[in-house]
C-alpha positions as CSV (number, residue, x, y, z in Angstrom):
1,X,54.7,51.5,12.3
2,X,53.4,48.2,11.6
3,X,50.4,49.9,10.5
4,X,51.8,52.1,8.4
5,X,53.7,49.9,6.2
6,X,50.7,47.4,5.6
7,X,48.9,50.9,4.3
8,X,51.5,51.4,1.9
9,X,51.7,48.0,0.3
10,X,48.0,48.0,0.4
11,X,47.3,51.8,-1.3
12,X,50.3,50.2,-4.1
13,X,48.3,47.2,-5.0
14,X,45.2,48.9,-5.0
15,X,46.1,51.6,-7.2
16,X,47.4,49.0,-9.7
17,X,44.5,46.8,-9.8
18,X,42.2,49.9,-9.5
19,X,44.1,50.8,-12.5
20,X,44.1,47.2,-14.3
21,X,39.9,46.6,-13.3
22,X,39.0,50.8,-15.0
23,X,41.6,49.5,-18.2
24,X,39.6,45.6,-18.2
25,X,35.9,48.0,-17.7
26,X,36.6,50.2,-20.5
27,X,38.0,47.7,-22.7
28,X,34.4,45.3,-22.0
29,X,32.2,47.9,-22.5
30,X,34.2,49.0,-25.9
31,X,33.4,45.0,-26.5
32,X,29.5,45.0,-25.9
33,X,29.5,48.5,-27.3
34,X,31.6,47.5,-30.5
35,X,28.9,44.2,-30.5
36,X,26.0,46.9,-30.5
37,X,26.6,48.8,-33.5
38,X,27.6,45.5,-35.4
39,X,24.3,44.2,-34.9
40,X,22.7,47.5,-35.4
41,X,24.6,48.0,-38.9
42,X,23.3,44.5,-40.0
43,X,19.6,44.9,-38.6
44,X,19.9,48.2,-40.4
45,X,21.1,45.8,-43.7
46,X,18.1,43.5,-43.3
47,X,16.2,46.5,-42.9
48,X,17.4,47.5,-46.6
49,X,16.5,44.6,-47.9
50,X,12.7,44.3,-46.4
51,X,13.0,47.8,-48.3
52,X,13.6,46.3,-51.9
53,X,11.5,43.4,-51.3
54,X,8.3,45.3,-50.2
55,X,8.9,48.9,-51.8
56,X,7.6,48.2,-55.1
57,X,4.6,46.1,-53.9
58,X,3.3,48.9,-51.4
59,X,4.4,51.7,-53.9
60,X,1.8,50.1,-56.2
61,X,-0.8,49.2,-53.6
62,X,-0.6,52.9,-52.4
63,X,-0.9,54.0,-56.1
64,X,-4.1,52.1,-57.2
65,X,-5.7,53.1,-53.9
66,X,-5.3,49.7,-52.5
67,X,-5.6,50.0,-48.7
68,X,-6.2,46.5,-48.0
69,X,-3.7,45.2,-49.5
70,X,-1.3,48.0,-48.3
71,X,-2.1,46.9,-44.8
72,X,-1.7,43.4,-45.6
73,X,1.7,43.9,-46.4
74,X,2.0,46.0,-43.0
75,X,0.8,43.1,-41.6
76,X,3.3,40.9,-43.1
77,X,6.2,43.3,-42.4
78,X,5.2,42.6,-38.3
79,X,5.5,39.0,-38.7
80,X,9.5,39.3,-38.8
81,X,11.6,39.4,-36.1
82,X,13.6,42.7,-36.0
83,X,10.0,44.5,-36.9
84,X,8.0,45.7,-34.1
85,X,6.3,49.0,-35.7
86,X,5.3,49.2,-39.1
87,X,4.1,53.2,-39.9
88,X,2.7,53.8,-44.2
89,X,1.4,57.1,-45.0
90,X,0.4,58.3,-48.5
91,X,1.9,61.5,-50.3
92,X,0.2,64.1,-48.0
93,X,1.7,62.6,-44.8
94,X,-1.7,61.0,-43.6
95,X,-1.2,57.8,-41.7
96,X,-2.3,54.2,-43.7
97,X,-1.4,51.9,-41.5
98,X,0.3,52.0,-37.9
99,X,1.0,48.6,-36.3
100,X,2.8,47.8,-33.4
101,X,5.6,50.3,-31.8
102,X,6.3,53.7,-33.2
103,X,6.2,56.9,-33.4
104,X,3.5,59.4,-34.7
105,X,4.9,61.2,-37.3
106,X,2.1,62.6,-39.0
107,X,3.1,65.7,-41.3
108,X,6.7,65.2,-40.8
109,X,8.9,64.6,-43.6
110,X,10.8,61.4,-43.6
111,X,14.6,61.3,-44.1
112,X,15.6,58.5,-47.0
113,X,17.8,55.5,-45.7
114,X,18.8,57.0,-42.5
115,X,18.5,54.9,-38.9
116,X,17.4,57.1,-36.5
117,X,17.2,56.6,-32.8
118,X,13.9,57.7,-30.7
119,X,13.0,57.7,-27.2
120,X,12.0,54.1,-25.4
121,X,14.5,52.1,-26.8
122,X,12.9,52.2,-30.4
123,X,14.7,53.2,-33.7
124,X,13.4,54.1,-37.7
125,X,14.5,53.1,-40.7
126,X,12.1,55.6,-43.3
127,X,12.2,55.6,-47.0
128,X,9.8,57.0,-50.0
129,X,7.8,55.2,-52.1
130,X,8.5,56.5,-55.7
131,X,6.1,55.1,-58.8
132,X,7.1,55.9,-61.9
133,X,4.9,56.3,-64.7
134,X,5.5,57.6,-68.1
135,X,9.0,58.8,-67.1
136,X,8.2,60.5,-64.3
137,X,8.5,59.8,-60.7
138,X,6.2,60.5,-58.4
139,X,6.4,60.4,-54.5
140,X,2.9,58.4,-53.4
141,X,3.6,58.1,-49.8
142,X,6.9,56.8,-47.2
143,X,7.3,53.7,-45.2
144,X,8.7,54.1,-41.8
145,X,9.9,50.4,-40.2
146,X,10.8,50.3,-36.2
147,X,13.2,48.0,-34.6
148,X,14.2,48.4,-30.9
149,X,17.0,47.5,-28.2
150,X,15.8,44.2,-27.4
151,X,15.9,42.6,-31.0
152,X,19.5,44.1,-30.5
153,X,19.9,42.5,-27.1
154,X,18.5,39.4,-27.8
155,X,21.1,39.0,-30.4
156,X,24.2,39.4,-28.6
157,X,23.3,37.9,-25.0
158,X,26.0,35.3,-25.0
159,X,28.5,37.3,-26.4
160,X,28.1,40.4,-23.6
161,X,27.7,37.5,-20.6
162,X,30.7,36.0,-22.1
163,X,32.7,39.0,-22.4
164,X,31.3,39.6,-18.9
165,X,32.6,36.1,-17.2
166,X,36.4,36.5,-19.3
167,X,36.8,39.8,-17.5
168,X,36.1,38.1,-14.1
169,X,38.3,35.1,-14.4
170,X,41.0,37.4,-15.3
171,X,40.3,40.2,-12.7
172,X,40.7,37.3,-10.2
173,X,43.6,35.8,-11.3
174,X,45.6,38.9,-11.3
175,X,44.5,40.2,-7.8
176,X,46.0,36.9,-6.6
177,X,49.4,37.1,-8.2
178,X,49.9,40.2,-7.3
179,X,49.1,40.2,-3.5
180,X,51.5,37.0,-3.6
181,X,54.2,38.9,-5.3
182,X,53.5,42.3,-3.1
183,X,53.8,40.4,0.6
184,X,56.8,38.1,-0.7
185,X,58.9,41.0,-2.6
186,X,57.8,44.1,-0.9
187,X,55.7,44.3,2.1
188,X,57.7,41.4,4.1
189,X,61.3,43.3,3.6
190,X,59.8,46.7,4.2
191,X,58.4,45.6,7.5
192,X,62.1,44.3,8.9
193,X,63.3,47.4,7.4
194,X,60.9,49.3,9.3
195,X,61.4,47.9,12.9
196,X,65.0,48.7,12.5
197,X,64.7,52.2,11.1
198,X,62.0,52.6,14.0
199,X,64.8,51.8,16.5
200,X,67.0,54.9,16.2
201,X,69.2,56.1,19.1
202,X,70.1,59.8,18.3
203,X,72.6,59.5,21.0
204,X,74.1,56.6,19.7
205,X,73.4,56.8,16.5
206,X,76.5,54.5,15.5
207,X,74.4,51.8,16.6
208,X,71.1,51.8,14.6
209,X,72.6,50.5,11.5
210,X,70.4,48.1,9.2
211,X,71.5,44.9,9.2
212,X,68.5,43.3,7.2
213,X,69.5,40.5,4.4
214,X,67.9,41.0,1.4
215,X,67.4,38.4,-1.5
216,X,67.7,40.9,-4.6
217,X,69.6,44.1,-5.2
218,X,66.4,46.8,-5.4
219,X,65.4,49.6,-4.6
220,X,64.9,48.3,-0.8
221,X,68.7,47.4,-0.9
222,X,69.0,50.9,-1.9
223,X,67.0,52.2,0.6
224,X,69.5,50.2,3.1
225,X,72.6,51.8,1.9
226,X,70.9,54.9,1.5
227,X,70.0,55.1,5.2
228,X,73.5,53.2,6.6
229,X,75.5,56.2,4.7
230,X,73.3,59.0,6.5
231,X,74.2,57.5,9.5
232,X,77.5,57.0,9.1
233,X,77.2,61.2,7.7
234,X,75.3,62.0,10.9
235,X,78.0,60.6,13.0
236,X,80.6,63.2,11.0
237,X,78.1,65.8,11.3
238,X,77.7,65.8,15.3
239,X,81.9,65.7,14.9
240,X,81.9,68.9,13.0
241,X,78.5,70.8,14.4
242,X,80.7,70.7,18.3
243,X,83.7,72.9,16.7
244,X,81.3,75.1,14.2
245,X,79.5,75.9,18.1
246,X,82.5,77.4,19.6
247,X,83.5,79.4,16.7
248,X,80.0,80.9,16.2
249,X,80.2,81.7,20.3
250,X,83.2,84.3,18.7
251,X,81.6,85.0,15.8
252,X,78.6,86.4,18.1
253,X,80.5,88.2,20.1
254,X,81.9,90.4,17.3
255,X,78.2,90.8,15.8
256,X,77.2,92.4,19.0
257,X,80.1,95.5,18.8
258,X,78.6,96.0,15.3
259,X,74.8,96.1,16.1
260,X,76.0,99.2,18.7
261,X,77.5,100.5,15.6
262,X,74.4,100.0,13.1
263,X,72.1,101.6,16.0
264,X,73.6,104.8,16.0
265,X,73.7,104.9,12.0
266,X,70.1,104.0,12.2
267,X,69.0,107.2,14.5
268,X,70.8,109.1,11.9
269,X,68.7,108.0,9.1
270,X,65.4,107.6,10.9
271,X,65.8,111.3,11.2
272,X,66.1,112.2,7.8
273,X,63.1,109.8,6.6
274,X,60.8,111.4,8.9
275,X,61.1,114.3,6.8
276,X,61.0,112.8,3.8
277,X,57.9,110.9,5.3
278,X,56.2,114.6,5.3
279,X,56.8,115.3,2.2
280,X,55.5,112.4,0.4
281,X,52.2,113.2,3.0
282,X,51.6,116.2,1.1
283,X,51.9,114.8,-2.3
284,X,49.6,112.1,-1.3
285,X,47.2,114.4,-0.8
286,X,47.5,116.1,-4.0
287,X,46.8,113.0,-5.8
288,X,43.6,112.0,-4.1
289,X,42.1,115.4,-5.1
290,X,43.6,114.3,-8.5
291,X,41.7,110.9,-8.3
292,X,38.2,112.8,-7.5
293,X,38.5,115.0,-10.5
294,X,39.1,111.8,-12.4
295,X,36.4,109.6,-11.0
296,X,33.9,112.4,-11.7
297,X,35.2,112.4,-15.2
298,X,34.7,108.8,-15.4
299,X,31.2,108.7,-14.1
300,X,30.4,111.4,-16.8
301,X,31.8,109.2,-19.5
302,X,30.0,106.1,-17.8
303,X,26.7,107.8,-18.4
304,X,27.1,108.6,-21.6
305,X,28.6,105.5,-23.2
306,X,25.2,104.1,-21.4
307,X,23.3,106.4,-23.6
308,X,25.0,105.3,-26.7
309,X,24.2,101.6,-25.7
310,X,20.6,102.3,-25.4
311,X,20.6,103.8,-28.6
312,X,22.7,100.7,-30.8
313,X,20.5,98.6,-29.4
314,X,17.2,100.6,-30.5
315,X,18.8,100.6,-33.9
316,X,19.5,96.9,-34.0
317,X,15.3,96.3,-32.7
318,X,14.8,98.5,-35.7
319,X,17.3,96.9,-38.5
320,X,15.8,93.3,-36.9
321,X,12.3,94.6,-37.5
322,X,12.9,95.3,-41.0
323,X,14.6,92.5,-42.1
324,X,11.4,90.3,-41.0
325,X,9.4,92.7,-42.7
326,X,11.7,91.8,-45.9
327,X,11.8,88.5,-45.7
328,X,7.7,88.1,-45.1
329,X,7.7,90.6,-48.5
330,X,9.8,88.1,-50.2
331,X,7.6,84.7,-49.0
332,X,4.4,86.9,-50.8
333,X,6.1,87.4,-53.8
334,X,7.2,83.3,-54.2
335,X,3.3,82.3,-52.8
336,X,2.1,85.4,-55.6
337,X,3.9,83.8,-58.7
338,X,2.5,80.2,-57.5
339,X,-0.6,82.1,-57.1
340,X,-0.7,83.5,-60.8
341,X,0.3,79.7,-62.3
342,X,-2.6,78.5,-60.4
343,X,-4.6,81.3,-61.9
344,X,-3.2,80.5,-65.7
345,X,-3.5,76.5,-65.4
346,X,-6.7,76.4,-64.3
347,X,-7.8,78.8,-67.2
348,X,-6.4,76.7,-69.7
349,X,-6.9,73.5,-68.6
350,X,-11.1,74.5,-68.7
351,X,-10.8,74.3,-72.7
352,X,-10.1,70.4,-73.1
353,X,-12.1,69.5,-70.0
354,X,-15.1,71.8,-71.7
355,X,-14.4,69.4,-74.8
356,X,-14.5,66.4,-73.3
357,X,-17.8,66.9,-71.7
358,X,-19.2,67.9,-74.8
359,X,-17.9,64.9,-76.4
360,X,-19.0,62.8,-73.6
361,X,-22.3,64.4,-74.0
362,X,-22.7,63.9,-77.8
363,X,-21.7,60.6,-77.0
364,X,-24.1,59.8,-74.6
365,X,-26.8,61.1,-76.8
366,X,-26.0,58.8,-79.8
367,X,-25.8,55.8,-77.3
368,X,-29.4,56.7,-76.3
369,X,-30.3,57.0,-80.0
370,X,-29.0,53.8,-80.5
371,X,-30.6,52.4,-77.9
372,X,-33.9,53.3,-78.4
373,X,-33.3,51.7,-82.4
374,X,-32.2,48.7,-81.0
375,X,-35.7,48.4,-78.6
376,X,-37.6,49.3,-81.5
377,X,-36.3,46.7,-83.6
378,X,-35.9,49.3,-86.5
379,X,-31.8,48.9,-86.1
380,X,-29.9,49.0,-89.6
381,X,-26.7,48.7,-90.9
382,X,-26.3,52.1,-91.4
383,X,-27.2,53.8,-88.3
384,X,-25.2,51.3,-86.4
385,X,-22.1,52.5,-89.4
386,X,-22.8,56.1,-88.4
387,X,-22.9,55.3,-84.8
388,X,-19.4,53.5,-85.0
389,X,-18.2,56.1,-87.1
390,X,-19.4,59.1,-84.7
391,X,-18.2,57.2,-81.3
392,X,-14.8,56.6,-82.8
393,X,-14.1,60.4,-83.6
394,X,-16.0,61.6,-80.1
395,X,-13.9,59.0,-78.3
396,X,-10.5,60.0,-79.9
397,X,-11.6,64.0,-79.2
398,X,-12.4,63.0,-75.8
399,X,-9.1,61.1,-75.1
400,X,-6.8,63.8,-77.1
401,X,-8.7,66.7,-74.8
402,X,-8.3,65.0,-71.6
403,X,-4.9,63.6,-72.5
404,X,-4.0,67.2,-72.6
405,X,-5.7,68.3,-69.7
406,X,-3.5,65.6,-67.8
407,X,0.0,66.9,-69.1
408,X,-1.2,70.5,-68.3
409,X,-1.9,69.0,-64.7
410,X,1.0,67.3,-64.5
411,X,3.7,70.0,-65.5
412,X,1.6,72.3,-63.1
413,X,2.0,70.2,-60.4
414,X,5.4,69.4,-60.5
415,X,6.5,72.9,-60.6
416,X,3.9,74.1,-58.2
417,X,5.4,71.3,-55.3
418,X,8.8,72.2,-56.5
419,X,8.1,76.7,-55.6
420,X,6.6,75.4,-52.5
421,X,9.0,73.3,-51.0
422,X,12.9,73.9,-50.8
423,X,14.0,69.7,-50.8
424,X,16.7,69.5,-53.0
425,X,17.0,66.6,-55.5
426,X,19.1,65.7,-58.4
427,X,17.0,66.3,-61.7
428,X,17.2,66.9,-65.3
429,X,17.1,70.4,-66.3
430,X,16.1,70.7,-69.8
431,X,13.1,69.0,-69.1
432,X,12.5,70.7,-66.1
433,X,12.7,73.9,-67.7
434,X,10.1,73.1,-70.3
435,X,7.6,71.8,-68.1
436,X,8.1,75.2,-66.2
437,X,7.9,77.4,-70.0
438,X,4.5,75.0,-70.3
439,X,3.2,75.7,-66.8
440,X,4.1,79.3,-67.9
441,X,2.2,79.7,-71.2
442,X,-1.5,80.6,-70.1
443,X,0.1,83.7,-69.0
444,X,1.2,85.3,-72.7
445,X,-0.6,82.9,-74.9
446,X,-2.8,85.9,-76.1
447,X,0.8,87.1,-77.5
448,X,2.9,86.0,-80.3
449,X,5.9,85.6,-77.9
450,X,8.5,83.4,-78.2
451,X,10.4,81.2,-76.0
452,X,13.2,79.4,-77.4
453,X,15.1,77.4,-75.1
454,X,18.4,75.5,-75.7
455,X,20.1,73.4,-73.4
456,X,22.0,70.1,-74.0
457,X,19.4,66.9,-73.2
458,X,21.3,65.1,-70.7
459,X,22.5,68.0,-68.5
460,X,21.7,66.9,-65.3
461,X,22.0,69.0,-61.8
462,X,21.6,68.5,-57.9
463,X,19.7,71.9,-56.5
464,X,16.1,72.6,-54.7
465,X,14.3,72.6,-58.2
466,X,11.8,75.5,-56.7
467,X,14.5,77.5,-57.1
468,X,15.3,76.8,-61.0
469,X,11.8,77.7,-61.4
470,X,11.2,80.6,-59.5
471,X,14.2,82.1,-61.1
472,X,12.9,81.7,-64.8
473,X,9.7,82.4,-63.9
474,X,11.2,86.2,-62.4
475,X,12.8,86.2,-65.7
476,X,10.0,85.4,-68.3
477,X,7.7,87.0,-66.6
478,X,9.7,90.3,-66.1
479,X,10.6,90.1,-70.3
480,X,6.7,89.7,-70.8
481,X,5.9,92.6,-68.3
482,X,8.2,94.7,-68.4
483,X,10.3,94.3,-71.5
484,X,7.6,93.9,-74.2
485,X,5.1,96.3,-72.5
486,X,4.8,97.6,-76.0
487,X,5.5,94.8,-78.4
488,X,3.1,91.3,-78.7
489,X,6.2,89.4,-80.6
490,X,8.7,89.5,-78.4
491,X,11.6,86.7,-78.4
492,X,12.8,85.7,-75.8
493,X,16.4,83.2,-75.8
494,X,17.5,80.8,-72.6
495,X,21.0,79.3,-73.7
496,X,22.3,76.6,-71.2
497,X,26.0,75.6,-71.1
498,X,28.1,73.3,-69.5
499,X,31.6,74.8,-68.1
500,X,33.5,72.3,-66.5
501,X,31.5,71.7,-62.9
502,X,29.4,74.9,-63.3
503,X,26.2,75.2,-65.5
504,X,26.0,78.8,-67.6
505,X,22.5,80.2,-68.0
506,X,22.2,83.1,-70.8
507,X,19.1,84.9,-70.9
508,X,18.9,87.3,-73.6
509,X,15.2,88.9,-74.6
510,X,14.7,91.6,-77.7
511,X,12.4,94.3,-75.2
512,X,12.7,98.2,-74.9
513,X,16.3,97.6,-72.5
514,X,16.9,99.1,-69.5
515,X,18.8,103.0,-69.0
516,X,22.1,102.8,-67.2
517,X,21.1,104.3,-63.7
518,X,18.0,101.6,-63.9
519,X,20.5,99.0,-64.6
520,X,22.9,99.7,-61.6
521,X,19.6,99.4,-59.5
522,X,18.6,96.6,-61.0
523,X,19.2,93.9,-58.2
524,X,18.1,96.4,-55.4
525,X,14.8,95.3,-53.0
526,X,12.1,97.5,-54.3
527,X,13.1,98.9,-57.6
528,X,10.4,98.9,-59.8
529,X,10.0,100.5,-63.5
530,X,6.3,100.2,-62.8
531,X,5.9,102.0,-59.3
532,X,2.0,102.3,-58.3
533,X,1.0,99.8,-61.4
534,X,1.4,96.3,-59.5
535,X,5.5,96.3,-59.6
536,X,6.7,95.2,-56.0
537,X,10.6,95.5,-57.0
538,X,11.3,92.1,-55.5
539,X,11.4,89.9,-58.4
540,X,15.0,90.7,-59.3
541,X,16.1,91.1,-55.6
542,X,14.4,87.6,-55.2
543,X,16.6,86.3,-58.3
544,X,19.6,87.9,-56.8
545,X,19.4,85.6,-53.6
546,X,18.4,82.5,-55.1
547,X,21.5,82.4,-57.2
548,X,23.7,84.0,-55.0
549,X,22.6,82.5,-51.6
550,X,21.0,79.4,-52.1
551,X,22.8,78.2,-55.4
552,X,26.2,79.6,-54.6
553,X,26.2,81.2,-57.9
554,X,27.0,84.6,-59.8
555,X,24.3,86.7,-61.6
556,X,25.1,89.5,-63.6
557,X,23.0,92.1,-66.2
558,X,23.7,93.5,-69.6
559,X,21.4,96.0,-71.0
560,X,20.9,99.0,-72.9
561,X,18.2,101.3,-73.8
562,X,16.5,99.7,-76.8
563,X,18.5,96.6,-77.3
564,X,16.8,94.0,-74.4
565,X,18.2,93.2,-71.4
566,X,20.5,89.9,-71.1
567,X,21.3,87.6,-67.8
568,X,24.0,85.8,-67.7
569,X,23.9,83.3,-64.6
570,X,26.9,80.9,-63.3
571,X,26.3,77.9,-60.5
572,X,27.8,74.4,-59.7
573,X,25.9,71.6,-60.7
574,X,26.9,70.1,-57.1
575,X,26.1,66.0,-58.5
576,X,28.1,64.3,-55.5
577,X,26.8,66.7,-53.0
């Protein structure tokens, strides 16, 4: 017994310190844990700050082609403390300079001001490095700076041993005062209590009383009068039980005439189930041969709902086929409209770069010219007029051709990266629509067509800009292919509103207009006016999605025969996104 009881008061104060030491565990680690991500948020801080201080330095240094110095500043960027990687790459993802720890990340895109964890203990802080040059901004390459665990560590040392050493001191204290208070409170009176209880004479149980003195009045005093009053019931029990024996001695007795009673009732009955017992024999059989009929019906059903499942899921191979086969149809159709601005850019840029090399030609010539009077001694005041006079109109024809060529490039390019990629980005989109109309124009300059676009100057929207310009490219180009097949002066209208948080787009051209059962097909994947003359019938369907689908927008189209055919699109400008 002895035993028994120093179990008890041993699984109690266990289970309360296992208790207190799990709650004093969790509540260190939250400590160190809560320690980590402080440090973390401010190494990510100083992190920002090495970002302002060197962005505009390597930005330039990448810009102007400057690789020395680019990886002088790498070099400087190592020299601090919670660096240890540096990783630059320029604007195609190619790798500048790699120092230290990190990870290779060549071709992958870099996400702006975000910490991200990697494997080993390391983690990134990545952003772009934007140079901005005659209003525009151009992405020259990305900076990717590593940090790991042990600058973290190092940090807060003291602070986890500390929190470490409090949680021991305390731990300690509290098993002591509670194995104090358990013997002198619990496990002392319990054993007393024990030796008494373990004393019991059934025969006398008058006599096994507790008689144990306790201090206070708890439970265990409970437990005393508790046991004291079911022995003083057990005494009036054994009283009672002796005169409820000799009445159920009688009580017996009369039970037995019954049972003699009951038996013959019994024959009686067992007689009259045995029939029923036959009957319910034969209807058993009747329903097994019931059962058969219905399991071969089953099986029959089983076989064919099998048949129907090998079918749906045929049917859904097929539909999956086809809906790849779409969307690889679609991908051509973006990759053929960047295909034709390619095609239209590089044909009109040749004028001004054929110009220029003239000029630079005629140029060189008069320099030679010049030379050669110089040698000769036979220099006069006015060949060297005419020469200054000649080299100041070649240069200005040479720097107004090439000047143009550059703005051609420029617009081109911007679109062009904007079709191919699907990053969105907040941008303005007046401007952006112009440099898509000029990116545009090598494709109907032979025309008289007109383009007029209106849209307020500081309307500004957050979308994938690839999108803005696939969509009016689908629509200028359908106007000038399809809508003025027979006209060279058509005019074509792009009206931009502001409505609250949404942007309005009305498109409205003056061509030959669409029928009414060519308008309800309009948006459809494959509908073509042109069938078997280059029309695929995506361009519309393509439209359709973008705004739809990717801009969360409404499209809708007005036409009729004669009259032009008008867009009217509607999408959220989505600035805090």
């Amino acid at each position: 017994m002895g035993t028994v009881k120093t179990g008890l008061s041993r699984k109690l104060l266990t289970r309360v310190l296992s208790v207190y030491f799990v709650l004093t565990l969790i509540v260190t680690i939250g400590q160190i844990f809560t320690e980590y991500l402080s440090t973390k948020n401010h190494i990510e801080g100083e992190l920002q700050t090495l970002k302002n201080t060197f962005s505009t330095s390597l930005t330039r240094a990448i810009w102007e082609l400057n690789t020395p110095q680019a990886k002088s500043i790498g070099q400087g960027l190592m020299e601090l403390p919670i660096v240890v990687g540096v990783q630059i790459r320029d604007e195609n993802g190619n790798v500048i300079v790699a120092k230290g720890e990190y990870i290779a990340m060549q071709g992958q895109p870099v996400q702006d001001g975000i910490l991200q964890d990697h494997v080993g203990g390391l983690f990134s802080y990545s952003f772009p490095l934007i140079f901005k040059f005659s209003g525009r901004e151009s992405n020259v390459g990305d900076v990717t700076l590593y940090s790991s665990f042990d600058t973290i560590f190092s940090r807060i040392e003291v602070g986890i041993f500390f929190l470490i050493g409090n949680a021991i001191v305390k731990t300690a204290f509290l098993v002591f005062l509670f194995m104090t208070a358990f013997r002198r409170m619990l496990s002392e009176p319990l054993s007393e209590i024990t030796d008494e209880m373990s004393s019991f004479n059934p025969e006398h149980p008058e006599e096994s009383r507790i008689n144990v003195v306790l201090d206070d009045d708890n439970e265990l005093q409970q437990l005393k009068e508790s046991y004291n009053k079911v022995i003083d019931d057990l005494v009036a029990s054994q009283s009672k039980l002796r005169g409820t024996q000799e009445e159920l001695q009688a009580a017996n007795k009369k039970l037995d005439d019954q049972n003699l009673i009951l038996e013959q009732e019994v024959a009686k009955k067992t007689a009259s189930l045995s029939q029923i017992m036959l009957d319910l024999e034969q209807q058993k059989d009747e329903l097994i041969a019931n059962q058969r009929e219905l399991r071969q019906e089953n099986e029959n059903r089983q076989y064919i709902e099998d048949e129907l499942r090998k079918r749906n899921a045929e049917l859904a191979q097929s539909m999956e086929t086809l809906k790849l086969a779409k969307d690889q149809l679609l991908e051509s159709e973006r990759m053929a409209s960047l295909g034709g601005l390619v095609a239209g850019i590089a044909h009109d840029v040749n004028t001004p770069l054929g110009v220029g090399v003239t000029a630079a030609s005629f140029l060189e010539e008069r320099i030679q010219t010049l030379k050669t009077a110089y040698e000769d001694k036979s220099l006069t005041n006015k060949t060297m007029s005419n020469f200054v006079s000649e080299a100041e109109q070649t240069t200005n024809l040479l720097l107004s051709n090439l000047n143009r060529a550059s703005e051609l490039i420029a617009s081109f390019k911007q679109v062009a990266v904007d079709q191919a990629s699907e990053a969105e980005r907040q941008f303005n989109l007046n401007t952006y629509l112009h440099e898509v109309l000029q990116s545009l124009q090598p494709s109907f300059k032979q025309t008289r067509h007109r383009v007029d676009i209106r849209c307020p100057d500081d309307l500004e929207v957050r979308c994938a800009p690839g999108v803005i310009a696939q969509i009016a490219t689908n629509m200028i180009m359908n106007s000038v292919n399809h809508g003025f097949e027979d006209k060279s002066d058509g005019h074509i209208i792009l009206d931009i509103k502001e409505d609250g948080d949404d942007v309005v787009m009305n498109y409205r051209d003056d061509g030959r207009g669409m029928k009414a059962d060519e308008l309800d097909r309009l948006f459809d994947a494959f509908f073509t006016t042109k069938r078997g003359q280059g029309g695929s019938g995506l361009g519309t369907h393509i439209m359709y999605n973008l705004v739809t689908q990717t801009l969360g927008g409404q499209i809708e189209a007005n036409s009729e025969p004669g009259r032009g055919l008008e867009y009217i699109i509607r999408f959220p400008k989505r600035l805090n996104a």
